[in-house]
Structures are given as structure tokens and as C-alpha cells.
N, C-alpha and C positions, 0 to 999 in steps of 0.2 A: 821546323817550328817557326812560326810570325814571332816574329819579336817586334814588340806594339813598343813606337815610339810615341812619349806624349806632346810630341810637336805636331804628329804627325795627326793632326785634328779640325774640326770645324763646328763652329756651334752656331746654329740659328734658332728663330722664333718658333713653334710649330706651325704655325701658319704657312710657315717656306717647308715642310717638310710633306712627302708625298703621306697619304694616309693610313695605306697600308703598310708601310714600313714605320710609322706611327702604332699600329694596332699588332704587328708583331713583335713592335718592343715591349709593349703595355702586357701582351702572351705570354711574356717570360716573367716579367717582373708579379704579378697579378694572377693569383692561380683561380679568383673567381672573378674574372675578367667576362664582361658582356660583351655578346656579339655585337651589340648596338652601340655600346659606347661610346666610342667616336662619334658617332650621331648627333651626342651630348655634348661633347665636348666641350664646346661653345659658351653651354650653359655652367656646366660643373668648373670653367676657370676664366669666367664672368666675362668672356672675350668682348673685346667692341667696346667695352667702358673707355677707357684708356686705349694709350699705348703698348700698354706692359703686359706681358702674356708672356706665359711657363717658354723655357729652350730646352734645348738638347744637345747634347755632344755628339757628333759622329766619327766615325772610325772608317777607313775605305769605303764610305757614303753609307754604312750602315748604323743606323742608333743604338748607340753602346748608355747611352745615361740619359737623364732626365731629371730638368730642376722646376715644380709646379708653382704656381703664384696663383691668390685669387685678390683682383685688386680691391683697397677699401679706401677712405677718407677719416682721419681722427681732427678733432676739435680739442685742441688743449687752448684755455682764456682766448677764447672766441676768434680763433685762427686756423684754419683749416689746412691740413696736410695729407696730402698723399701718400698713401703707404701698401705694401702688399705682406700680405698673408706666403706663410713659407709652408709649401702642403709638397704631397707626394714628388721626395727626391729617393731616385735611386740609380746603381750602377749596373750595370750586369757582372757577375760573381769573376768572370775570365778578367775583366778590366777594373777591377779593383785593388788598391793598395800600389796603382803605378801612376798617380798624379793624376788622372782626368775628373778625378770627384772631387779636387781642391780645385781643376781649373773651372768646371763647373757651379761651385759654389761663388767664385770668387766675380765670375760673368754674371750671377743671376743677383748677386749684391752693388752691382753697377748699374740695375736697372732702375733704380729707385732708393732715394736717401734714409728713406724709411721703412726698414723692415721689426715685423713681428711673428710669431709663432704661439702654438703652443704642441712643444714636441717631448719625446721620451727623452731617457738619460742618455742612451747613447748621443745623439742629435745635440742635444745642450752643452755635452764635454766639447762637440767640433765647433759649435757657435762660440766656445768660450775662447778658443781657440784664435779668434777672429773678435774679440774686446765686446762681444754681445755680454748685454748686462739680464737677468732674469727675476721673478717676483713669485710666489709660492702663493697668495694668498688667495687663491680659486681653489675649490674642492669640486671633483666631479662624486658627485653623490648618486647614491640609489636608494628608491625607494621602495621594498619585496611587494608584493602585491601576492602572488601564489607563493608561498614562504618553504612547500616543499618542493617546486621548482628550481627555487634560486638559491636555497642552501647551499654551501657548497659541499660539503659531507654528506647527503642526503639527496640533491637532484636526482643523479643518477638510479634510484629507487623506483619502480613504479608501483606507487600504491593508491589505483584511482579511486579506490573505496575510501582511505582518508581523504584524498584530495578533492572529493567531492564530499566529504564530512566540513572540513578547512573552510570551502567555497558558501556553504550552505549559511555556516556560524557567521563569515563576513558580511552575507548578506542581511543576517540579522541582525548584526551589530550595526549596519549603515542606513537602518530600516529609515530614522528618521531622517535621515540627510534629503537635502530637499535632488530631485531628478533633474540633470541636466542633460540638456541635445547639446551637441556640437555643431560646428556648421561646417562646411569645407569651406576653401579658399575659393572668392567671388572677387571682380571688381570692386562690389557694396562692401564685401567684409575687409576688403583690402585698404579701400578708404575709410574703415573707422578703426582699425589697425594702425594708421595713420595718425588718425585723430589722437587717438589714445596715447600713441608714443610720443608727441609734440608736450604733454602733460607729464611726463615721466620727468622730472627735477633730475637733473645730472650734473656730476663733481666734476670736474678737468683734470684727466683727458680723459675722452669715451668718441665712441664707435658710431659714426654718424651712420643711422639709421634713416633715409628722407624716402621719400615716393621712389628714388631712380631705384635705390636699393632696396627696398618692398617687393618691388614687380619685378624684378631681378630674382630676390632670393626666394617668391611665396607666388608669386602669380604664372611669370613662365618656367616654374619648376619642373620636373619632367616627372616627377613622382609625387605633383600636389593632390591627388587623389587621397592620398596615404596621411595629408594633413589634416588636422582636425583645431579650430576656434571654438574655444569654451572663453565664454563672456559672461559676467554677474556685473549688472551697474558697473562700473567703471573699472572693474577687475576681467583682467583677461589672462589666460595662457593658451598658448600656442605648441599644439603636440605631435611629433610622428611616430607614427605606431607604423611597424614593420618588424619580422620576423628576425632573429641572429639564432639560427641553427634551428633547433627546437622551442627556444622563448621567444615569445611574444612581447614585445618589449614597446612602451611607449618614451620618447625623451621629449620632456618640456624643455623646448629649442628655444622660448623666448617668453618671456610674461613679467607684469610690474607686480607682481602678487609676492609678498616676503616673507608668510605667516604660513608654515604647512600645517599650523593645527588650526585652521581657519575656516568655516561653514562652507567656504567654494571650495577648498583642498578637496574636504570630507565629499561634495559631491563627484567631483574628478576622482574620486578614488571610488565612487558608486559606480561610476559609467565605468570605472576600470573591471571591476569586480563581473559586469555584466556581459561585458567584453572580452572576459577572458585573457587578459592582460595580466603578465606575470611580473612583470616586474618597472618602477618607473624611473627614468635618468633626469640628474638635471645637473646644470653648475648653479654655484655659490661660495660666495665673497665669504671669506673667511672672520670676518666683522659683524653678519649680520648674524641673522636668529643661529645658535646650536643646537643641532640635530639632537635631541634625547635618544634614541632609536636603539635599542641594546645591539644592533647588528650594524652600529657605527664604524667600528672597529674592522668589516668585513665590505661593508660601500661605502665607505670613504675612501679617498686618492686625493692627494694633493695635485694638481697640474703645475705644470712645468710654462711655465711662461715667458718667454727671451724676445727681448727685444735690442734693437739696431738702429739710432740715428745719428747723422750728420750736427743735428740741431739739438745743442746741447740745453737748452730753454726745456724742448719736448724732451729728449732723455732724460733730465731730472724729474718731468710731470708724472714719466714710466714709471718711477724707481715702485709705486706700490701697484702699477697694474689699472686696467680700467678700472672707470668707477660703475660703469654698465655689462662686463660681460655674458657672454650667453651659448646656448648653445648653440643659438641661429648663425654664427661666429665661424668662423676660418671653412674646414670640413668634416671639425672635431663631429660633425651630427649622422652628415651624409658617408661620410669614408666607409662604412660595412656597405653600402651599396655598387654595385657593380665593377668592384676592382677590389 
């Protein structure tokens, strides 16, 4: 039997790491792992911005662990800070619980003064571990669209005779809502995505959104197909609609829109209805409008929000969280995609 010394280790950038032994680490940990992924790479952890890009632990040259980053900029009173995003870490099962997932953590917090997430309970208890401080007041919400879909005591039912009784009524019910097209993602729609967001009043600290990060996260996306721009006069939201198993699921990843019982809500919820769209995702600040929705209690979640700086100015700005988050945000949108 190997008896795994935790000395006995190396950690680099992926960049230094051969590909394929990148893609058979990503194998084990990722049971819907794409063949193409790596391909992505690049794209899915913002590589080339910076310096700062995900590592790995290796073990007799093979990749036993892995700590992801996607890098960002925050603006707290009008100073700009580098920061990265804490996304897909993990160990492989034989090398955990013997030191290399604290030397790993402890490597990928030296890459940058500023770190943030938004991660589950387990992840929060290790960060707490390490004086990371956290803020609760983002809700990831849902909004039912096919209501005997997304029930949770009932999904599993197939009753297309009601389900298309349910679909008919919604359609009558949104008769007058006015029809909206969507657009996909274009250079033109990118720059008045722009426009718009320069207009969006923001509190300190929040998540600098400029051109670089635009054509980054919306223009060479790898699945911008799948995105769709709904615009009303100076209201927008920004949707991906993609499948998680059998639903049909759209998340509004970004929009300055704060009223869901608003005449553009009601028409996004027509194109939903026409579309086939079961159900709709989004976060929201726990301060703004309250969700009425009697199946509150069932899409609602708190997120989990932890952050980590050097700069105790910015850590006190944390203590309540951005004043802009989103879904366009960390990989809380994209992570059901290809891994």
C-alpha cells in the first residue's frame, strides 16, 4: 500500500499542467464531464485577464486536487480591487482527510488578497476555518412557470392532459401582456448592455461590470446561443434558458428590472409560457421587493456568501454583501453546464 506523504507534493497553474491529465482529473471528479471541455477552459476561468488562474495539487505527477478562480474587479468608494471568485475545488476521495486539501486551499489564498465566493455549508464551515467572514442577504429564488413540473410532490406525475389544461389557462391569463422578441447576444446588443449598465446607480462595494467583462462573460461565451436580451425602454434582462434534466429552466443572470409584478415581468413570463419554459431562476438582495408567491417557502434559499480580504477598509464594505449581485456572477449560472 502507498502511503501518500503530504510533503510529497507539487502545485502549479493549469497552464503548466499537460491537458490530458487535466481532463482525466476533471473524469473523476465530474460525472457529466464534456468531452470538449477543456477546449473551454480558457473561457469558463476567465484565463488571460490577469495573472491568476485555478492550480492543482499533484501527487507522483498525477492530479490529485484542484482549486478554480474566475478573476473579477470590485469598486468599494471609488477604488478598485482585484479579486477572484472561489468556484469548483475538489480532491479525489483516496487523498482526502490527509492534508493536501488545506495545502491546496492555503496556495490558492496566496494568489490574490481578495477573495469571494458564494458556496454551500459544507465550503463555509472550511472558510470559516481560515477568518473568512460571510453575509446571507441574497436569495436565490424561483419563479414556477409549468407549476406541475416544478412541484416537488407532483413533478414526477405525468398528466399531459392537465399540463396542457395549466398551459392553455396561462396563456389566457397573459392574453393582454404586451409580446416580447428577444434578441441574442450581438456586438450592437452588447454595446447597449453597456450603455445600460453605466446607468444602473450602485452602493459600495459592487462588481465592476465594464466592456472587458461584457465580451468576456456574453460575447465569447461558448454557449451565447442559449442567451437571450429582453429590453422594454430602458429595462432589460438577460436570460439563459437551458435544460437541468427534464426542465426547461430559464435564469435571469443579470437585469436592472426590481419589480416582478411589472408589465415587462408579465411579458417575459408570456415568451416563457410560449416557450415552453418551466420554470424561472434569479438572485435577489434581500432588502428589495418580497416575493408574495405562496410557493416562497419551496424557491427560496438563502446563498451563502463568504468573503476574504487583506484590506480591512474593503472587508468592512463586505460585511452586507454587494450592492449589485447577480446571476451573471461567479459560476453560480453556468455550473450545471458541462461538468
Amino acid at each position: 500500500m502507498i502511503d501518500y506523504n503530504v510533503k510529497n507534493y507539487i502545485i502549479k497553474k493549469i497552464s503548466e499542467v499537460n491537458q490530458n491529465d487535466l481532463l482525466e482529473f476533471y473524469s473523476k471528479v465530474y460525472s457529466n464531464i464534456s468531452k470538449n471541455y477543456i477546449s473551454k477552459i480558457k473561457w469558463y476561468y476567465r484565463l488571460g485577464f490577469n495573472s491568476h488562474e485555478p492550480i492543482v495539487i499533484l501527487v507522483n505527477e498525477k492530479v490529485i486536487g484542484h482549486a478554480g478562480l474566475i478573476p473579477a474587479e470590485i469598486m468599494s468608494n471609488k477604488k478598485l480591487f482585484n479579486c477572484i471568485w472561489f468556484v469548483d475545488f475538489a480532491v479525489l476521495p483516496e487523498f482526502q482527510s490527509k492534508g493536501y486539501g488545506k495545502k491546496l486551499t492555503e496556495a490558492w489564498m496566496s494568489i490574490c488578497p481578495n477573495q469571494i465566493t458564494f458556496c454551500n455549508d459544507i465550503s463555509l464551515s472550511i472558510f470559516k476555518k481560515y477568518n473568512w467572514k460571510s453575509d446571507f442577504s441574497v436569495k436565490r429564488k424561483i419563479h414556477p412557470v409549468n407549476f406541475l413540473k416544478i412541484i416537488p410532490f407532483i413533478k414526477t406525475i405525468k398528466l399531459k392532459s392537465i399540463e396542457n389544461f395549466q398551459i392553455n389557462f396561462l396563456k389566457k391569463k397573459f392574453r393582454n401582456a404586451s409580446t416580447i422578441k428577444p434578441y441574442k447576444i450581438t456586438r450592437t446588443i452588447l454595446d447597449n448592455i453597456i450603455g445600460l449598465e453605466k446607468r444602473i446607480i450602485k452602493k459600495s462595494p459592487y462588481i465592476l461590470r465594464n466592456e472587458s467583462w461584457f465580451n468576456w462573460r456574453l460575447l465569447e461565451c461558448p454557449y451565447k446561443e442559449d442567451i437571450y436580451y429582453f429590453e422594454n425602454q430602458s429595462n432589460f434582462v438577460i436570460g439563459h434558458v437551458f435544460f437541468q434534466g427534464n426542465l426547461k429552466r430559464m435564469n435571469l443572470i443579470h437585469t436592472n428590472m426590481h419589480d416582478t409584478k411589472s408589465s415587462f415581468f408579465q411579458s417575459i413570463l408570456k415568451w416563457s409560457i410560449e416557450n415552453q419554459i418551466d420554470f424561472l431562476w434569479y438572485l435577489e438582495k434581500e432588502d428589495s421587493q418580497k416575493s408574495k408567491s405562496i410557493f416562497s417557502n419551496f424557491y427560496e434559499k438563502k446563498l451563502n456568501f463568504a468573503y476574504n480580504s487583506s484590506d480591512s477598509t474593503l472587508s468592512d464594505e463586505l460585511k452586507t454583501g454587494f450592492s449589485n449581485p447577480s446571476g451573471i456572477d461567479s459560476d453560480i449560472d453556468y455550473i450545471f453546464r458541462d461538468r
